[in-house]
C-alpha positions in Angstrom: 0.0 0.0 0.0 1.5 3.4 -0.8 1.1 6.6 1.2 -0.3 9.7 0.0 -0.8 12.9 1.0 -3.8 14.8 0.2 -5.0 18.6 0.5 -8.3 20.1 -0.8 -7.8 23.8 -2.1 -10.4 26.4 -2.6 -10.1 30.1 -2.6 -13.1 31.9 -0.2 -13.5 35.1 1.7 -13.8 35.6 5.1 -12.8 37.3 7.9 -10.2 35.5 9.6 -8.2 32.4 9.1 -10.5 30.3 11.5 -13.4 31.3 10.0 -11.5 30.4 6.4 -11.1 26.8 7.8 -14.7 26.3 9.3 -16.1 27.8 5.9 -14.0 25.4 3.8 -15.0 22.5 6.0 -18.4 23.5 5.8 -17.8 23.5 1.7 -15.6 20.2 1.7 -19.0 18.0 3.6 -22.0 19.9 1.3 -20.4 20.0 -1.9 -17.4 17.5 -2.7 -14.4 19.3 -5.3 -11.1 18.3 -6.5 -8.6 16.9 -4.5 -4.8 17.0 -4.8 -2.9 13.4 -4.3 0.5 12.8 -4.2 2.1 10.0 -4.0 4.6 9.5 -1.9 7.1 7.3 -3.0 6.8 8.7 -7.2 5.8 12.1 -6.2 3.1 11.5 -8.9 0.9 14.6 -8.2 -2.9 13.7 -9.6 -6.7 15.8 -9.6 -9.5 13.8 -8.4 -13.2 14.6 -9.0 -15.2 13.2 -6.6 -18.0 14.1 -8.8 -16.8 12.2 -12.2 -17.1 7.9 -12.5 -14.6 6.3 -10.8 -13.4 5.2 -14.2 -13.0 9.7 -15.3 -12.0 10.7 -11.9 -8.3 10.9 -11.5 -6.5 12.9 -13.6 -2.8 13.0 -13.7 -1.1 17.0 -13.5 2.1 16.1 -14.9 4.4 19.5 -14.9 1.2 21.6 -14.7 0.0 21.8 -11.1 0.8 24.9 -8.6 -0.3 24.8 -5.7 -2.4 27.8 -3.9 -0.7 28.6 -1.3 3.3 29.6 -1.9 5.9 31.0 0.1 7.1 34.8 -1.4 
C-alpha cells in the first residue's frame, strides 16, 4: 500500500483564518471538489473529482499543477 498525502484547495473570503477553515470544511461536507494526491514514493501529483465515475475521476497534473498557497 502506498502513502499519499492529500489537500483540498479552494479560494473563499472571510474574515479571519478560523473562520476560512470552518467555511471550507463547511464547503468540503456539502459539496465534494477536487482533490490534490501525491504519492509519496513517485511524487506523482494527480486531480481527483469526486464528482466524475470512478473510471473519469483521476486525472494525472504532470508539470502543470501549482499549488495555492506559496511562500514569497
Amino acid at each position: 500500500m502506498a502513502e499519499f498525502k492529500v489537500s483540498l484547495e479552494i479560494q473563499l473570503s472571510a474574515e479571519n483564518p478560523l473562520e476560512a477553515a470552518k467555511l471550507a470544511r463547511q464547503w468540503a461536507i456539502e459539496d465534494p471538489m477536487i482533490y490534490v494526491t501525491q504519492n509519496q514514493e513517485t511524487g506523482e501529483i494527480d486531480t481527483v473529482d469526486l464528482n466524475e465515475p470512478d473510471e473519469a475521476a483521476v486525472l494525472p497534473t504532470g508539470d502543470s499543477y501549482v499549488p495555492f498557497i506559496v511562500k514569497k
